[in-house]
C-alpha positions, -999 to 999 in steps of 0.1 A, spaced: -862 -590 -361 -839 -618 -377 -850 -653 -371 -814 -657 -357 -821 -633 -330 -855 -651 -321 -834 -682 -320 -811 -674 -299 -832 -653 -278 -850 -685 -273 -820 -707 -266 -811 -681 -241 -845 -686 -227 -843 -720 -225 -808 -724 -206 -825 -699 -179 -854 -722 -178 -832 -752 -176 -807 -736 -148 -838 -726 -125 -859 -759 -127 -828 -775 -121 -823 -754 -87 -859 -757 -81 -859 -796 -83 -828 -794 -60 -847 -774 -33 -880 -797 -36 -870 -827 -41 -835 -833 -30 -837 -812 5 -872 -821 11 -871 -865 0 -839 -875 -9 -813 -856 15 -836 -856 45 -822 -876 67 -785 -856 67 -801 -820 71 -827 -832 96 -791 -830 120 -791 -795 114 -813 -772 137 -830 -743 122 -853 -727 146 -854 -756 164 -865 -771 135 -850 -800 119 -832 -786 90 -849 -814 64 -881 -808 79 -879 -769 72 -873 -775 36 -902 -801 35 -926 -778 48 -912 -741 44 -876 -730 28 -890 -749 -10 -916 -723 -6 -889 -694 2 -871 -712 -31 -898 -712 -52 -910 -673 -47 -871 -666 -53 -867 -680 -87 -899 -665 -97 -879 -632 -92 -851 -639 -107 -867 -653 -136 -884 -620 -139 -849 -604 -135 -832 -627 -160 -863 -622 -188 -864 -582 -183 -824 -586 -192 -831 -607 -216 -858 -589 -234 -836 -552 -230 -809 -571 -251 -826 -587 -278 -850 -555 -278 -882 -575 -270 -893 -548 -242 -911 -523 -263 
């Protein structure tokens, strides 16, 4: 394989990364910390909508984007023909 395949296989790689850390910083921090206060008006399960990110739906996030990394490297690795 090329070293211009590897490199953009691993640029590829790396927007992926970026694009779910970004969503999982979102999840944790921003709906758990820093937007608390305006989803703890929502009711979810007669839970406060803040607190169920807080203590729950990041977990829910998290075990998502594991999966869909998964999804996104098996594509990933089918095109470039890394999955041999």
């Amino acid at each position: 394989m090329s070293t211009s395949m590897k490199t953009k296989y691993w640029k590829e790689n790396l927007k992926y990364l970026g694009i779910l850390l970004f969503i999982w910083f979102i999840a944790s921090f921003g709906f758990g910390i820093i937007w608390v206060e305006e989803l703890n008006s929502i009711k979810l399960g007669g839970f406060k909508l803040g607190f169920w990110f807080a203590q729950q739906g990041s977990i829910y996030v998290f075990v998502v984007l594991i999966f869909a990394y998964i999804l996104l490297m098996n594509r990933l690795d089918k095109k470039y023909n890394f999955d041999k």
